[in-house]
Backbone as CSV, one residue per row, in Angstrom:
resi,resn,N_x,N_y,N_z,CA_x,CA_y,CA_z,C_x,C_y,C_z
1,UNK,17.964,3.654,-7.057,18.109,2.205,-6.926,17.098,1.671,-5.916
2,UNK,16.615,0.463,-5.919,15.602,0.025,-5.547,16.139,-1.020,-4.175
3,UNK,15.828,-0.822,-2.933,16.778,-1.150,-1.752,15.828,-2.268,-1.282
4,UNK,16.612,-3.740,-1.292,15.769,-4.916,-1.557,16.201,-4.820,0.352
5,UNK,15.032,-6.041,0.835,15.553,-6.121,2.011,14.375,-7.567,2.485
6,UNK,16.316,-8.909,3.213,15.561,-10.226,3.249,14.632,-10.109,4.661
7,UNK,-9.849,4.840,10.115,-9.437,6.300,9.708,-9.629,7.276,10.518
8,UNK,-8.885,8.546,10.866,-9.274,8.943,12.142,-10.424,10.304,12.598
9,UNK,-10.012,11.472,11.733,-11.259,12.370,11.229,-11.767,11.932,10.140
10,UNK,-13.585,12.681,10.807,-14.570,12.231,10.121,-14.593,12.717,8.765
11,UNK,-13.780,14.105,8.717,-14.251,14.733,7.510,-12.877,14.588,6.463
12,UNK,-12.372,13.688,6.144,-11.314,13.817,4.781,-11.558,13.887,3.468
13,UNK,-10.898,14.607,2.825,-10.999,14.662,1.790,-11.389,13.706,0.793
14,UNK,-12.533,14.114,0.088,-13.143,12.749,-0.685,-14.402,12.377,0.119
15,UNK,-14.643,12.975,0.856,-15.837,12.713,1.901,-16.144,11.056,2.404
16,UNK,-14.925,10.417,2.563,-14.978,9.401,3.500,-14.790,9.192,4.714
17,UNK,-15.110,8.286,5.532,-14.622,8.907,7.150,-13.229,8.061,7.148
18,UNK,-12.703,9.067,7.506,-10.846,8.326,7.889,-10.683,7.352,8.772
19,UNK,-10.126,5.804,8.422,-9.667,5.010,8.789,-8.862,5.242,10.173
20,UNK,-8.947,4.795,11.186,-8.187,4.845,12.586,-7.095,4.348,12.713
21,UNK,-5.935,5.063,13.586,-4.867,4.300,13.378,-4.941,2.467,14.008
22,UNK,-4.178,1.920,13.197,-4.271,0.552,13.221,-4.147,-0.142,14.738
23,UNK,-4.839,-0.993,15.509,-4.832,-1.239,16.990,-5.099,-0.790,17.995
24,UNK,-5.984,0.416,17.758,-6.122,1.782,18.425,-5.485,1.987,19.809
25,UNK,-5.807,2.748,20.536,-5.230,3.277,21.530,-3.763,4.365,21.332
26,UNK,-2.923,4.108,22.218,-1.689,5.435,21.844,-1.088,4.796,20.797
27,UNK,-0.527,5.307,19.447,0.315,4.834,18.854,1.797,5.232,19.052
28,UNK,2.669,3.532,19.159,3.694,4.011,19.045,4.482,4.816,18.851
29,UNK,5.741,5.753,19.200,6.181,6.835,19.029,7.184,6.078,17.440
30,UNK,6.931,7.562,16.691,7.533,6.785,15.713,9.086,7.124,15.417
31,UNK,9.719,5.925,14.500,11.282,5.529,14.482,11.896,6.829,13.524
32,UNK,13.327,6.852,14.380,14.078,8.133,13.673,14.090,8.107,11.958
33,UNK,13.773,9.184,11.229,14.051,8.939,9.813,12.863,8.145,8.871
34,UNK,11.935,7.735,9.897,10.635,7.559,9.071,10.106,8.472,8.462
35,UNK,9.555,8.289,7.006,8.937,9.272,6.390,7.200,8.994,7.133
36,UNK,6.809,10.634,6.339,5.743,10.935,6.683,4.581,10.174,5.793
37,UNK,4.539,9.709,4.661,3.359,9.092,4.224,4.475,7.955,3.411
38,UNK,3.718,6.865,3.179,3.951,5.640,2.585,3.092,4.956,1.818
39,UNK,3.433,4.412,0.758,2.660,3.459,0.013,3.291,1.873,-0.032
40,UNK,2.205,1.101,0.561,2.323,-0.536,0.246,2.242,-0.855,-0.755
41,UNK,2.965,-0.837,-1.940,2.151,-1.499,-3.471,2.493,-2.749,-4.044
42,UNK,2.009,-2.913,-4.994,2.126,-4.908,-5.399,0.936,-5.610,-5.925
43,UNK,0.814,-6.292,-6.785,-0.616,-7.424,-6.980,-1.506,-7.459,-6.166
44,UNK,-2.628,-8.053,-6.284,-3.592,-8.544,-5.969,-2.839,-9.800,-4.845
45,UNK,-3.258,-9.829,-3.827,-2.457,-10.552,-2.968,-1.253,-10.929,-2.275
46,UNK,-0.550,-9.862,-2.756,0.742,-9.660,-2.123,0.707,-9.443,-0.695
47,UNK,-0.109,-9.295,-0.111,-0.433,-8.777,1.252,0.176,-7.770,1.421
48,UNK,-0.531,-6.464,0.755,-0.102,-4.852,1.401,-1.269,-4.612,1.979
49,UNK,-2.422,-5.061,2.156,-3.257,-4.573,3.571,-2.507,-5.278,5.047
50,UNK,-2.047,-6.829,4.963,-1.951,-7.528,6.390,-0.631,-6.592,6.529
51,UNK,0.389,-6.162,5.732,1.677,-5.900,5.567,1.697,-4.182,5.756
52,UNK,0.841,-3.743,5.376,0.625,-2.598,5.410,0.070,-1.557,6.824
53,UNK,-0.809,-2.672,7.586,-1.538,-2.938,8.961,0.285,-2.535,9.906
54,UNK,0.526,-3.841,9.507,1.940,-4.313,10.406,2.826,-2.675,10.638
55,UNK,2.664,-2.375,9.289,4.265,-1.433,9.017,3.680,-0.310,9.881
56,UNK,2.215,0.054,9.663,1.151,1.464,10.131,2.355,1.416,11.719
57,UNK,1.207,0.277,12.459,2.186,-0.344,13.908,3.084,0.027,13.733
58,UNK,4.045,-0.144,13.601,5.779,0.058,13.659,5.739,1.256,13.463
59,UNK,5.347,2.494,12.724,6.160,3.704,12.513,4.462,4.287,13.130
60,UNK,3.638,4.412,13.999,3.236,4.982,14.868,2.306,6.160,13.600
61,UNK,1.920,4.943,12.721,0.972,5.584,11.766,-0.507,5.221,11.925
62,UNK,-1.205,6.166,11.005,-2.667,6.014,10.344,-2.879,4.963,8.904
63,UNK,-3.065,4.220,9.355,-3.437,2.987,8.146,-4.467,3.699,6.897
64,UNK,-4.432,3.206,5.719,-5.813,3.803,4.924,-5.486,2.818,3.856
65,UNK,-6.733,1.591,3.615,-6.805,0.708,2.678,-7.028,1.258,1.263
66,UNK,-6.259,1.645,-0.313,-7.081,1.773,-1.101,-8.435,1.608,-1.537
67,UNK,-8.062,0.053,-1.573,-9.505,-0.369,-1.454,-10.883,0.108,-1.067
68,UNK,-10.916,0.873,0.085,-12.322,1.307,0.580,-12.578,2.680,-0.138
69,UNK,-11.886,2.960,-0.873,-12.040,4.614,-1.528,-12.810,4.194,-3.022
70,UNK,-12.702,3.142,-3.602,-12.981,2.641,-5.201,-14.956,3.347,-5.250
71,UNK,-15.203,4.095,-6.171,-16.380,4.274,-6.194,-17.269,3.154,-6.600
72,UNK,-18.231,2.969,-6.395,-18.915,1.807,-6.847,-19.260,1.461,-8.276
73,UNK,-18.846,2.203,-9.217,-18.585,1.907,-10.781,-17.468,0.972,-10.417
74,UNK,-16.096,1.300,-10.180,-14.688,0.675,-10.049,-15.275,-0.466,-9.566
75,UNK,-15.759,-0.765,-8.162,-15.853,-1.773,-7.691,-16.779,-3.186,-8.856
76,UNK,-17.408,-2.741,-8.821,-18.826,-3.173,-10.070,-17.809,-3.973,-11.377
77,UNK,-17.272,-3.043,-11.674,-16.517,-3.576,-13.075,-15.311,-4.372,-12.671
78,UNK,-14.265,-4.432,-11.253,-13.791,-5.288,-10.717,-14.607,-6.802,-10.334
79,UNK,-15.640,-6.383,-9.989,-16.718,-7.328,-9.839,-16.746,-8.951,-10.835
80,UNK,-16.936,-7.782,-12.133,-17.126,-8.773,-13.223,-15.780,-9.141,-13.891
81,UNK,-14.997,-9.077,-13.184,-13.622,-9.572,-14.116,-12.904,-8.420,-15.197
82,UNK,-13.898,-7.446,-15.218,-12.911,-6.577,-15.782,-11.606,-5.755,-15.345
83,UNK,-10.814,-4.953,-15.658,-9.731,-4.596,-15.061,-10.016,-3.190,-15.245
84,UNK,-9.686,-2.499,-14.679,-9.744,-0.835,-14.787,-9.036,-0.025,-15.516
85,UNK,-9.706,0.746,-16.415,-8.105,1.712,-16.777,-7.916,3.203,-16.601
86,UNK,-6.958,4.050,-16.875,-6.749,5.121,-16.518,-7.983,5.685,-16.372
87,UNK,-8.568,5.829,-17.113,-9.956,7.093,-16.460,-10.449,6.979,-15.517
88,UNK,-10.669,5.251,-14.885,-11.272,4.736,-13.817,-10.655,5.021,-12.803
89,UNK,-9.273,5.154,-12.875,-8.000,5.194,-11.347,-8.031,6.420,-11.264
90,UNK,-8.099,7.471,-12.240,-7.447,9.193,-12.000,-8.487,9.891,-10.812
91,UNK,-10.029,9.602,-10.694,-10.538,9.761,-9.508,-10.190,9.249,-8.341
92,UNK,-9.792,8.245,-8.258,-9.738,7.603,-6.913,-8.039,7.720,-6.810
93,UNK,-7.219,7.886,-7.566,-5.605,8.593,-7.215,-5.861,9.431,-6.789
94,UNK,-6.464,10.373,-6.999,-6.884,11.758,-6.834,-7.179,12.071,-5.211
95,UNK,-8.163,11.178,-5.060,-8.508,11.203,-3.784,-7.943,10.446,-2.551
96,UNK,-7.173,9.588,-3.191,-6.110,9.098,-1.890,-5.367,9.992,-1.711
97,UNK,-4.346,10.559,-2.527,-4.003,11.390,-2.585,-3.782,12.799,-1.711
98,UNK,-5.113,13.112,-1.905,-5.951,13.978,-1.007,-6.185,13.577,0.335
99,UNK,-6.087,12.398,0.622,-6.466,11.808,1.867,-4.926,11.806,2.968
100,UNK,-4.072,11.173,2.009,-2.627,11.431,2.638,-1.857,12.905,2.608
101,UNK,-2.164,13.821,1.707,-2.010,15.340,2.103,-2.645,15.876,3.628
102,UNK,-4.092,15.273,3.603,-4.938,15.872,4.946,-3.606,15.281,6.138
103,UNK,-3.506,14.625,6.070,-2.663,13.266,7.165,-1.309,14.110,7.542
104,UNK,-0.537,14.425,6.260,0.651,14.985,6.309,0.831,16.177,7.121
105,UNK,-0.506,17.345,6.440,-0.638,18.453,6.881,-1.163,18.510,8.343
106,UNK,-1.217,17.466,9.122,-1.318,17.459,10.834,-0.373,16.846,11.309
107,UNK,0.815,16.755,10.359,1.967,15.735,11.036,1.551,14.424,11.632
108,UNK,0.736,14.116,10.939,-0.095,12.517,11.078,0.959,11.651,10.136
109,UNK,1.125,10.387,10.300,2.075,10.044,9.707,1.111,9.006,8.995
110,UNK,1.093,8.627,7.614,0.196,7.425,6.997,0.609,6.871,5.759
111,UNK,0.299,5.171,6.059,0.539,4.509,5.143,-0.970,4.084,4.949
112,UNK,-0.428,3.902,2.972,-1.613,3.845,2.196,-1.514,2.551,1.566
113,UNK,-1.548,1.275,1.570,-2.042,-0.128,0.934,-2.522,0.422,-0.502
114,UNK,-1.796,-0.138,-1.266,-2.009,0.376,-2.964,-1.755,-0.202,-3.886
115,UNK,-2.475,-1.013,-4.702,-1.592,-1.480,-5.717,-0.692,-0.561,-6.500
116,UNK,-1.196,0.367,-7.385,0.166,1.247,-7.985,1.027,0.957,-8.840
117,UNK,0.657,0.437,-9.299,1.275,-0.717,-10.295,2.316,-0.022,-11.460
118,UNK,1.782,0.952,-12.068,2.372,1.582,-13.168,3.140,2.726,-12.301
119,UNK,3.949,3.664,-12.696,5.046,4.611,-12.495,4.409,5.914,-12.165
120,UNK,2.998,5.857,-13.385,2.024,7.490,-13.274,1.278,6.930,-12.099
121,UNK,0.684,6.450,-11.591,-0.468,6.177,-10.373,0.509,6.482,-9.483
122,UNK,1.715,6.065,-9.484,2.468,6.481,-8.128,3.255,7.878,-7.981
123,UNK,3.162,8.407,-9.361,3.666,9.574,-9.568,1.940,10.526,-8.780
124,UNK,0.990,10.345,-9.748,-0.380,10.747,-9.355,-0.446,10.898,-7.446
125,UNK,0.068,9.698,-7.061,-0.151,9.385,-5.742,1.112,10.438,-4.983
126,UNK,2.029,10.741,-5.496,2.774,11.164,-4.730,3.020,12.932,-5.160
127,UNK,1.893,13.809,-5.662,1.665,15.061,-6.041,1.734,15.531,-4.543
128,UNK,2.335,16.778,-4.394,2.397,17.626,-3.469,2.686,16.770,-2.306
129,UNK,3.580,15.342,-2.227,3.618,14.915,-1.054,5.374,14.756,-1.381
130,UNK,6.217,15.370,-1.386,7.512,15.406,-1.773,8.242,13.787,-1.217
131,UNK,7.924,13.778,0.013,9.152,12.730,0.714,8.077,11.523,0.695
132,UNK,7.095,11.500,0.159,6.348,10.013,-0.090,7.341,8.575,-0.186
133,UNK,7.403,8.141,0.550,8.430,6.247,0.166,7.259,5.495,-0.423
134,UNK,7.859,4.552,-0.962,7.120,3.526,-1.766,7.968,2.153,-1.234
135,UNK,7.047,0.720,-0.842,7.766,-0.550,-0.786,6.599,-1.293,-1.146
136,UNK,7.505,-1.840,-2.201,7.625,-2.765,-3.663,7.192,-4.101,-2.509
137,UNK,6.143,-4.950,-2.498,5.294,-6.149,-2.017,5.909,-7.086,-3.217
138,UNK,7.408,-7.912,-3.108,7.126,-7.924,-4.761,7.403,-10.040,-4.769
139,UNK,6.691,-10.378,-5.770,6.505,-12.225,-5.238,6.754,-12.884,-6.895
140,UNK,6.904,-13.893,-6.776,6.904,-14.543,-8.223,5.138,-14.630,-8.569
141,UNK,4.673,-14.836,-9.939,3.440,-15.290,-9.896,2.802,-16.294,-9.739
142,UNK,3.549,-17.564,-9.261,3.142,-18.821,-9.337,3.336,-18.542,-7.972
143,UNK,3.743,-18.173,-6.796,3.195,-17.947,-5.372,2.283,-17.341,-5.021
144,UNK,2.672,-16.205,-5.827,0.697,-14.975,-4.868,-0.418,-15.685,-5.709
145,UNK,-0.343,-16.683,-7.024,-1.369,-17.560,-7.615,-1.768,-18.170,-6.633
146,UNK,-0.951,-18.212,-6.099,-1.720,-19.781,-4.746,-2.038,-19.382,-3.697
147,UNK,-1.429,-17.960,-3.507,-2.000,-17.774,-2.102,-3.765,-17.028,-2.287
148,UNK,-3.851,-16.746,-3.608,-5.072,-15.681,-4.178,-6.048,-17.236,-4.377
149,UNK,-5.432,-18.207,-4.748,-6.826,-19.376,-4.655,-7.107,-19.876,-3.477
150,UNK,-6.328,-19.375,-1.857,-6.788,-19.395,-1.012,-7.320,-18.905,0.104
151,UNK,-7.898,-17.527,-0.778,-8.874,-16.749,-0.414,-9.858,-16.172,-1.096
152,UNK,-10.402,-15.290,-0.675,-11.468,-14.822,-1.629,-11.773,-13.057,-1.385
153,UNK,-11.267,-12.123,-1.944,-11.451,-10.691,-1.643,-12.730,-10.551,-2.182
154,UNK,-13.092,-9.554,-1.686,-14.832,-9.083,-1.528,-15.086,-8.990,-3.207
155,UNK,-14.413,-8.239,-3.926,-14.424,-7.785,-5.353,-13.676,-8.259,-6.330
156,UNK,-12.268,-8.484,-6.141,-11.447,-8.502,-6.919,-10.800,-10.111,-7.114
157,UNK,-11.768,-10.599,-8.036,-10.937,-12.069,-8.726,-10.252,-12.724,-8.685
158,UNK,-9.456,-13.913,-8.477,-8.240,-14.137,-8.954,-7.721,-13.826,-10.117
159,UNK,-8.537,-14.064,-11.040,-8.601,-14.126,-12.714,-7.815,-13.046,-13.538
160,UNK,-8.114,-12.181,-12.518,-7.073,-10.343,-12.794,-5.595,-10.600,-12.557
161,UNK,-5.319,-11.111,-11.786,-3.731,-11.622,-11.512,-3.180,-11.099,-12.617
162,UNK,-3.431,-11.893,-13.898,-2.194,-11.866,-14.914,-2.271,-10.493,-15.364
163,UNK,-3.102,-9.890,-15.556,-3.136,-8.741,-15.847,-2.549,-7.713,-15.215
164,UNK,-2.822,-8.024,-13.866,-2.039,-6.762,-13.034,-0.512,-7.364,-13.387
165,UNK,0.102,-8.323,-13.318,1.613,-8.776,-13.471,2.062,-7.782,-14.658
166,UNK,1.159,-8.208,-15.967,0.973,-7.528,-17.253,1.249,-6.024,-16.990
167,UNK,0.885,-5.162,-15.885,0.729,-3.840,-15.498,1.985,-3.543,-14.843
168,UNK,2.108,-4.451,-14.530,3.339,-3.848,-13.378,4.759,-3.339,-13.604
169,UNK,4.813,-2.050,-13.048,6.342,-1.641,-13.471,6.761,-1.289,-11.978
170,UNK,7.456,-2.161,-11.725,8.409,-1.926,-10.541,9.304,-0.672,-10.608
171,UNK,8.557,-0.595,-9.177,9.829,0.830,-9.028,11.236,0.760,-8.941
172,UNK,12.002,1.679,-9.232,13.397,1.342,-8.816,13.907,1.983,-7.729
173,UNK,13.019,3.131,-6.777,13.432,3.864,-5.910,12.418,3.308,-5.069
174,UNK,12.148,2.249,-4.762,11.408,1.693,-3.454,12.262,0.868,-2.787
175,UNK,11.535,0.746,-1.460,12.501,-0.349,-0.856,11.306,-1.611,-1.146
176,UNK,12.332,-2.620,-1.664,11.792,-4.026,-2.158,11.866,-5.358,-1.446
177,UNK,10.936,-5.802,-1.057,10.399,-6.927,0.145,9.789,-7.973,-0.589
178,UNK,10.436,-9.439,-0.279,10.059,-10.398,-0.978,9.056,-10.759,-0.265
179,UNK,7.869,-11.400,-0.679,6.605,-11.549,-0.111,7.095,-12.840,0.667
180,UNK,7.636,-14.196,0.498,8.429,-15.010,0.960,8.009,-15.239,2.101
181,UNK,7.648,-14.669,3.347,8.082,-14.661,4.729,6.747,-13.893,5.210
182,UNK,6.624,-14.501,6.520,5.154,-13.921,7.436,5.318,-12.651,7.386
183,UNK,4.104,-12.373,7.368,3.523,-10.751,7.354,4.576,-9.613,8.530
184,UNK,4.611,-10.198,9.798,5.735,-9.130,10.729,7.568,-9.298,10.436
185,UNK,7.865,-10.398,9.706,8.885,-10.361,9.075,9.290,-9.471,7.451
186,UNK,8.159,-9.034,7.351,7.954,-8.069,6.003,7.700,-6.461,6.595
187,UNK,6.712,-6.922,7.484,6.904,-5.179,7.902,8.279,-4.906,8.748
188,UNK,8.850,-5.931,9.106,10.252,-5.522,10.005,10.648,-4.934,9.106
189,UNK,11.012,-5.560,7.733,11.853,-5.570,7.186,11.654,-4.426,6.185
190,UNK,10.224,-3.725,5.471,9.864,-2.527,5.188,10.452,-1.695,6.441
191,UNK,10.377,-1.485,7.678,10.469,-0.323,7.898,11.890,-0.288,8.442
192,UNK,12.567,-1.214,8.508,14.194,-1.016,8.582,14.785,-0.531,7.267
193,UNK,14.198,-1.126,6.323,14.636,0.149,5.183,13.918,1.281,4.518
194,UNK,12.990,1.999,5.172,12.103,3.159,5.230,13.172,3.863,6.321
195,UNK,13.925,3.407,7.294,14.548,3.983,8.125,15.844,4.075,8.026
196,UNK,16.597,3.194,6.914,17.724,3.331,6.784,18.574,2.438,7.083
197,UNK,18.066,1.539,7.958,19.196,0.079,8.406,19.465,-0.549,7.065
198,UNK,20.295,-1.297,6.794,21.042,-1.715,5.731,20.441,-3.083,6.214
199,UNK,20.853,-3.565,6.847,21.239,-5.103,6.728,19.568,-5.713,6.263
200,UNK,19.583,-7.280,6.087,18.650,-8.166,5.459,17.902,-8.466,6.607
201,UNK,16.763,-8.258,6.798,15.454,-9.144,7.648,15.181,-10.372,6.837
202,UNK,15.488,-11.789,7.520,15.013,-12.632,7.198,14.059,-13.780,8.121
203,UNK,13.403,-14.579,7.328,12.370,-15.117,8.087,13.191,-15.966,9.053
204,UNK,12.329,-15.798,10.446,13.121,-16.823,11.372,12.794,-18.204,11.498
């Protein structure tokens, strides 16, 4: 059931340099019952990088944007309005993947910003990482529409929106966060149920 609630080494796998933990300096000690790797997933604008940043903070993690892993084919064909499909994602699953195993296997704790949209990318994403959590970024489309025409990501369109909606299969074993509410009222509220608190975070 789906629990609703109101880089640092140079050498990782995939040969990118690992993202630093988020705010640098000591990170927070992290909260009882936090898992060891996490995925932010959701649309194009849901805010799982600002949301994803937030949550890193709170559970005394290593941040790692999907985004910066896309080879420059992916990026290119995001570019032009096209949308990606399986052949295009199975490399770069692959290698996040790989990136949050390195993380795990030093008792590094990391969340990964992901769209993830379909059931296999998150299945893909969560190979050899047993206790992986997932939280569902999840919004109507006539809100993240408006918040996506008031910005502009380096690559990725507005225009893709419907498509990713089109893609999306919500998990049912994530914890689920209405986009609704400022960015530290979402990561409160991700990692009180990554940790187990029951009750509703709502915006103040």
């Amino acid at each position: 059931m789906s629990r609703s609630c109101d880089p640092r080494d140079a050498a990782d796998p995939g040969g990118a340099r690992a993202p630093a933990p988020v705010g640098g300096g000591e990170a927070p000690a992290r909260g009882a019952g936090a898992p060891l790797a996490v995925v932010v997933m959701g649309v194009s604008g849901c805010g799982k990088t600002s949301v994803g940043e937030a949550l890193a903070r709170r559970l005394g993690a290593r941040f790692v944007d999907a985004d910066d892993f896309h080879p420059p084919a992916n990026v290119e064909k995001m570019r032009a309005g096209t949308p990606l499909d399986d052949t295009d994602r199975a490399p770069w699953l692959a290698r996040l993947n790989a990136v949050m195993r390195h993380s795990v296997a030093k008792g590094e704790p990391v969340v990964l910003a992901c769209s993830a949209l379909k059931a296999r990318y998150r299945a893909a994403l969560a190979e050899r990482l047993p206790g992986l959590r997932v939280v569902h970024l999840a919004g109507s489309f006539e809100l993240i529409s408006a918040r996506l025409a008031q910005r502009q990501h380096r690559y990725m369109p507005a225009s893709l929106l419907a498509s990713q909606f089109e893609a999306l299969e919500a998990p049912q074993d994530a914890v689920t966060v209405d986009v609704d509410a400022s960015v530290e009222a979402l990561a409160e509220a991700a990692a009180r149920g990554l940790t187990g608190a029951r009750e509703a975070v709502k915006e103040p």
